[in-house]
N, C-alpha and C positions, 0 to 999 in steps of 0.2 A: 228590526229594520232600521232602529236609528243609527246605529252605529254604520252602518250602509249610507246612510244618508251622507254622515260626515265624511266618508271616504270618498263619497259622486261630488259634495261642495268642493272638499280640497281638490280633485279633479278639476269642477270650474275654473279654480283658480289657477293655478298650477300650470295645467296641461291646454286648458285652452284659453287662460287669459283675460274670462270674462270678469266684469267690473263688479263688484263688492256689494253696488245695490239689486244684480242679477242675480248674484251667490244668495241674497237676503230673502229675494222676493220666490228662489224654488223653494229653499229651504221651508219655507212657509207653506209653499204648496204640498211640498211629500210628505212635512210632519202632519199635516194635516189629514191627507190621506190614509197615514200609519196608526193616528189615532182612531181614525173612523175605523177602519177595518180592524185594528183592535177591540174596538168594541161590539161591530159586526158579526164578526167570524170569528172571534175569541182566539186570534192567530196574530205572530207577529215576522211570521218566516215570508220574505216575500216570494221564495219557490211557488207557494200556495195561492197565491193573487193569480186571478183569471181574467180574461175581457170582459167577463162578465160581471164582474166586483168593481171592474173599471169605469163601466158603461154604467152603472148601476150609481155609484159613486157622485160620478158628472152627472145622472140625469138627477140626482136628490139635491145635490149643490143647484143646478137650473130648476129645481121645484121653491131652495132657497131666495130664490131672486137672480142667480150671479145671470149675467151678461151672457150673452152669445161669446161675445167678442172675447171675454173673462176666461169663460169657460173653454176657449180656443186655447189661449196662455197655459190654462192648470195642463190640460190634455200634454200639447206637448211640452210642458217641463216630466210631467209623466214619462211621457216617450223617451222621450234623454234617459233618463234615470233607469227603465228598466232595459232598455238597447245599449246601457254600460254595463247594467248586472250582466246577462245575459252575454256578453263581448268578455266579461273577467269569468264566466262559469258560475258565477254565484246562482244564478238560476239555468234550470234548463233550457227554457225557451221565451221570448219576448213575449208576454200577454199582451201589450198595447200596440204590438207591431200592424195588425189589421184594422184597426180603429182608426178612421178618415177624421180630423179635425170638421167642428163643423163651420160650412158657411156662415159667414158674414159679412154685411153691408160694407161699400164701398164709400167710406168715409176722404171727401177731396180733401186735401192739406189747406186749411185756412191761411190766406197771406195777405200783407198789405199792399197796396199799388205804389207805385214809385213816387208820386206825390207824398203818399203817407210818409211813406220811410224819410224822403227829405223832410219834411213837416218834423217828425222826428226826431232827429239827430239834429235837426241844423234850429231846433229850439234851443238847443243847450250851446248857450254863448258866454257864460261866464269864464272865470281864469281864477277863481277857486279852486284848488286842488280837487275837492270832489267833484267837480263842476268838469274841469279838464278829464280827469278818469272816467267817467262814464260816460263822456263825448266819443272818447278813445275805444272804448269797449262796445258801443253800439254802434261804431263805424267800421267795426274789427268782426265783430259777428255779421256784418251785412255782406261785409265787403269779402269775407272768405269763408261763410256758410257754413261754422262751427257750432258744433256739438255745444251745449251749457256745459259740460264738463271737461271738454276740450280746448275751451276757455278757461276754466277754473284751475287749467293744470299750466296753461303753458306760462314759458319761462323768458325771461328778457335770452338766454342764450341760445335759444331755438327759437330767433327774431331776425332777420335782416332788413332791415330798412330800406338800404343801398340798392340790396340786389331786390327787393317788395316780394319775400315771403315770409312764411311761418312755419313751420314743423309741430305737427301735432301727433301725439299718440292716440287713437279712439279706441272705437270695438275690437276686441279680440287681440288688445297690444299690438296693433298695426299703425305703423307708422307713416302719414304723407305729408307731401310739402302741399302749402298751398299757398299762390298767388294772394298778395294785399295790395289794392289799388290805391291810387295819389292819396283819394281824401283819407282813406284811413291811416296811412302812413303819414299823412301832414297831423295827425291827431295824435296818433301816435309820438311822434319825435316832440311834440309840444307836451303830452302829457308825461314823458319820460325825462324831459328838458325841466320842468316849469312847474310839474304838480307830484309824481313818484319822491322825489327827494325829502319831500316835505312827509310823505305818509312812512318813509323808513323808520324802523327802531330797530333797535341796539338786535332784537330776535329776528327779524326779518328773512325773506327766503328770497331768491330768485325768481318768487313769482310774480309775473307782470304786474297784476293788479291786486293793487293792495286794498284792504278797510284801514278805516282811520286810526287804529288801534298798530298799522303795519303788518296786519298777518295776511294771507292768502283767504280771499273772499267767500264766504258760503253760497249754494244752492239758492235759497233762500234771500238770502239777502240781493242776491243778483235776480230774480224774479219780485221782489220789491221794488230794486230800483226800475226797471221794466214800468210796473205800475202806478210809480210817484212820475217820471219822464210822461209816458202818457196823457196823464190824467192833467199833466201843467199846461202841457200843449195843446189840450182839449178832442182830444183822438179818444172816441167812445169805445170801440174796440178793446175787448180782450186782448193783451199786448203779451204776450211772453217771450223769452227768447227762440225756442222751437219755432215761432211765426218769423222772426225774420233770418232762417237756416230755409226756413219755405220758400220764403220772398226771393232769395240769393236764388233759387234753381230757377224758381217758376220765370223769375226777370231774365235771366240768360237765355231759356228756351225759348223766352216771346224773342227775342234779340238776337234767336240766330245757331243758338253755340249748338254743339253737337253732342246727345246725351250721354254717348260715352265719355267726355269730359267732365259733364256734369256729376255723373256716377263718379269718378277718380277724385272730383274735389269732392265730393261730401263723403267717401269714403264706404260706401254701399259695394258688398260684396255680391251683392246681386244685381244686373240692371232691370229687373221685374220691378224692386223697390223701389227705383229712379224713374219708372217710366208711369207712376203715379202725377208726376207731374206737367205729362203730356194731357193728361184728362181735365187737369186745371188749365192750360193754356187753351186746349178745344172749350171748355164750360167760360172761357172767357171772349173767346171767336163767336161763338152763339150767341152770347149774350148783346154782344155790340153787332151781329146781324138783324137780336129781333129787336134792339134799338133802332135803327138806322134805316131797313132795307123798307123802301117802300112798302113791300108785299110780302115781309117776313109774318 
């Protein structure tokens, strides 16, 4: 089955584009699975895998502890995997095609209120170059609702200042423009002007935002700075960047904008996944009703 495996990951990649840490995290799911029914059924042919080896599988992983929500993930990376065998001939018939993912809880998107966010960004006043770059970069994630890695990719030449967009690649190597407003753009041309120049070396890429060192910024390091910005300002809140890609929807839907725009800026190939946000704008309507109303 492994060698199967590798042929569904080059697939991810390949053919549908998905990102390196999605290729990572199935991969981990079906070796997992290959193992266990290796050991179960002393089989390694996935012809021989049933609903019932399926079901069986998921319910000992949820006897393990995993998550509802976890165990949603393993399922359909499952599904993928054998609705491609099953589409190339490799098996006869899809095992996991009648297996319904299970239910789970409807988790609202945590975000910050518009105070915060200015609280936020408009703490970082120095003209240090690092000082200037991450002024630029939390007012770039606010202001056009990007992905942490849609960030980490983009490039000064898929930049317009002039005309205030961006060009990002996301999921599935799809590409959109998106709108950047004054302040970020006024942060932008200063940290491009005033603090970039100073973080170049001789190896340097065209990627926007650099580490002190001049290379292109990690994961990691960009959800640090997140936590040190926070914690100066005194904003208790869990701060990551995922929270203000929430904040960017959730603030436009209170303000008016029309979800189908909203869906096109954050790149949501479904508007099911965009209209999560509508549940956050009503959980915020209620809440300042049973503040407020006499007789709430």
């Amino acid at each position: 089955m492994l060698h199967l495996i590798d042929g569904f990951i080059l697939h991810l990649a390949t053919e549908r584009g998905l990102s390196v840490n999605y290729q990572l995290l199935v991969r981990r799911f079906l070796e997992a699975f290959a193992s266990w029914f290796k050991e179960a059924h002393a089989s390694e042919n996935p012809a021989q895998v049933t609903t019932d080896h399926i079901t069986d599988y998921l319910a000992r992983r949820k006897k393990d502890g995993l998550a509802t929500s976890s165990a949603r993930i393993e399922l359909i990376g499952l599904k993928i995997f054998f609705r491609w065998l099953a589409a190339r001939q490799h098996i006869p018939a899809d095992p996991a095609d009648a297996i319904l993912p299970p239910r789970t809880e409807t988790h609202l998107p945590e975000t910050l209120n518009e105070h915060e966010v200015r609280r936020l960004v408009e703490s970082i006043t120095g003209i240090a170059p690092l000082d200037r770059r991450d002024r630029a970069m939390l007012e770039l994630f606010y202001a056009s609702g990007l992905r942490l890695s849609e960030l980490l990719d983009a490039r000064i030449e898929n930049l317009s200042l002039e005309e205030g967009w961006i060009r990002v690649t996301g999921k599935g190597a799809k590409t959109r423009v998106i709108p950047v407003g004054e302040a970020a753009r006024e942060a932008i041309a200063a940290y491009l002007e005033h603090a970039r120049p100073a973080l170049v070396k001789a190896r340097s890429t065209s990627h926007l935002f650099l580490s002190n060192r001049g290379r292109k910024l990690g994961p990691e390091r960009i959800r640090a700075i997140f936590r040190e910005r926070a914690a100066a300002c005194g904003l208790e809140k869990h701060i990551h960047p995922h929270k203000l890609r929430h904040s960017f929807a959730t603030h436009l839907l209170h303000h008016g904008a029309d979800l189908r725009v909203i869906q096109e800026m954050l790149g949501h190939a479904d508007i099911a996944t965009t209209q999560i946000y509508t549940h956050v704008d009503q959980a915020r309507l209620k809440d300042t009703h049973r503040r407020f109303h006499p007789r709430a």
